[in-house]
N, C-alpha and C positions, 0 to 999 in steps of 0.2 A: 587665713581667710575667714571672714564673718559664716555661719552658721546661721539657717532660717529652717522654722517648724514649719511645715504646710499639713492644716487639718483638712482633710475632707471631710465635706458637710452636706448630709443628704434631709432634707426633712422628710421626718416617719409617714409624714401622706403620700410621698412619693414611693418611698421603699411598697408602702401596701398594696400601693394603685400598678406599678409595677409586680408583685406577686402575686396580682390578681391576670395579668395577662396571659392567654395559654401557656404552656408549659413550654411547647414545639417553639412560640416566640423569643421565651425570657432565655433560651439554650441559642438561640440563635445570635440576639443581642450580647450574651456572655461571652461567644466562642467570636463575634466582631473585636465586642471590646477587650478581651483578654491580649486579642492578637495587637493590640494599637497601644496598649498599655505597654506588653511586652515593647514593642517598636519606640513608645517614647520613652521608656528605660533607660535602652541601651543607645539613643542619642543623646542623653543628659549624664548617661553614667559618668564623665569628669566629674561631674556636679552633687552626686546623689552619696551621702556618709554614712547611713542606714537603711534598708532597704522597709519597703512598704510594711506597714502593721497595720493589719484591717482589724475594728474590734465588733463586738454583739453587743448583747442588749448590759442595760447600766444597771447597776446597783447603787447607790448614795449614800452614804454614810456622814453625818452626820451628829449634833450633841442627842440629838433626839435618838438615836436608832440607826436602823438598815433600813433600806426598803426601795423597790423598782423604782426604775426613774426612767424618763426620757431624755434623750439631746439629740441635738444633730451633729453628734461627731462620729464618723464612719469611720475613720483612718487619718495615720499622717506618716509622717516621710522626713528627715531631715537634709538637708541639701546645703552645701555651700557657695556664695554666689559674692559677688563684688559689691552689691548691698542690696537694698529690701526689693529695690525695683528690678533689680536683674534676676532677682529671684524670684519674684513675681510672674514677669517674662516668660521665663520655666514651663509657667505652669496655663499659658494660655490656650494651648490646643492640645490639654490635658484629657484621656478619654473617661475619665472620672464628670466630666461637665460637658461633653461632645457627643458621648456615646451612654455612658450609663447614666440615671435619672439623678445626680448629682448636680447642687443648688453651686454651690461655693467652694472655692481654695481657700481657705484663709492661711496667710502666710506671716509670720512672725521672726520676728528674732530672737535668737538667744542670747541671754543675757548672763555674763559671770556675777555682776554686783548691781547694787540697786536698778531701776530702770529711768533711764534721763529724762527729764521734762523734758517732751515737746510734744508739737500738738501732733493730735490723729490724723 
């Protein structure tokens, strides 16, 4: 069965504007959404090949150097589904974009050899 990456994607003004809310709030928001996360886990678990990788802050590397960087990638998940759009599906009452201040799924497929023309 086909293999799809789902990146989660927060922009950093949200993460901030979110750490700036009381403390009592962002434990309350956590201990919702941990629980919904948890719960949509294990109704997709057929679906899901490795489990959640949350990551921090970026480094970039590049010809130039090292040095900090920004993106909006929080996390990703790899899942198996019947194709882009089924896997997509997945991820629409996702608590990454429901509950916690997350912008976007982006969801991809994986690919063993070059990647096919077509359009976006």
């Amino acid at each position: 069965m086909p293999r799809f990456v789902a990146v989660y994607t927060m922009k950093p003004e949200d993460v901030a504007a979110f750490r700036k809310r009381p403390k009592s709030e962002q434990e309350a928001i956590d201990k919702v959404g941990l629980k919904a996360w948890e719960a949509w886990s294990k109704r997709n678990a057929v679906a899901i090949v490795a489990t959640d990788v949350m990551v921090g802050k970026t480094r970039r590397v590049t010809k130039s150097g090292i040095a900090d960087a920004q993106n909006q990638i929080a996390g990703f998940l790899i899942v198996e589904a019947a194709d882009i759009t089924a896997a997509a599906d997945l991820f629409q009452d996702h608590p990454h974009i429901t509950i916690f201040p997350g912008d976007g799924i982006d969801v991809m497929p994986v690919v063993t050899g070059p990647p096919e023309d077509e359009p976006p």
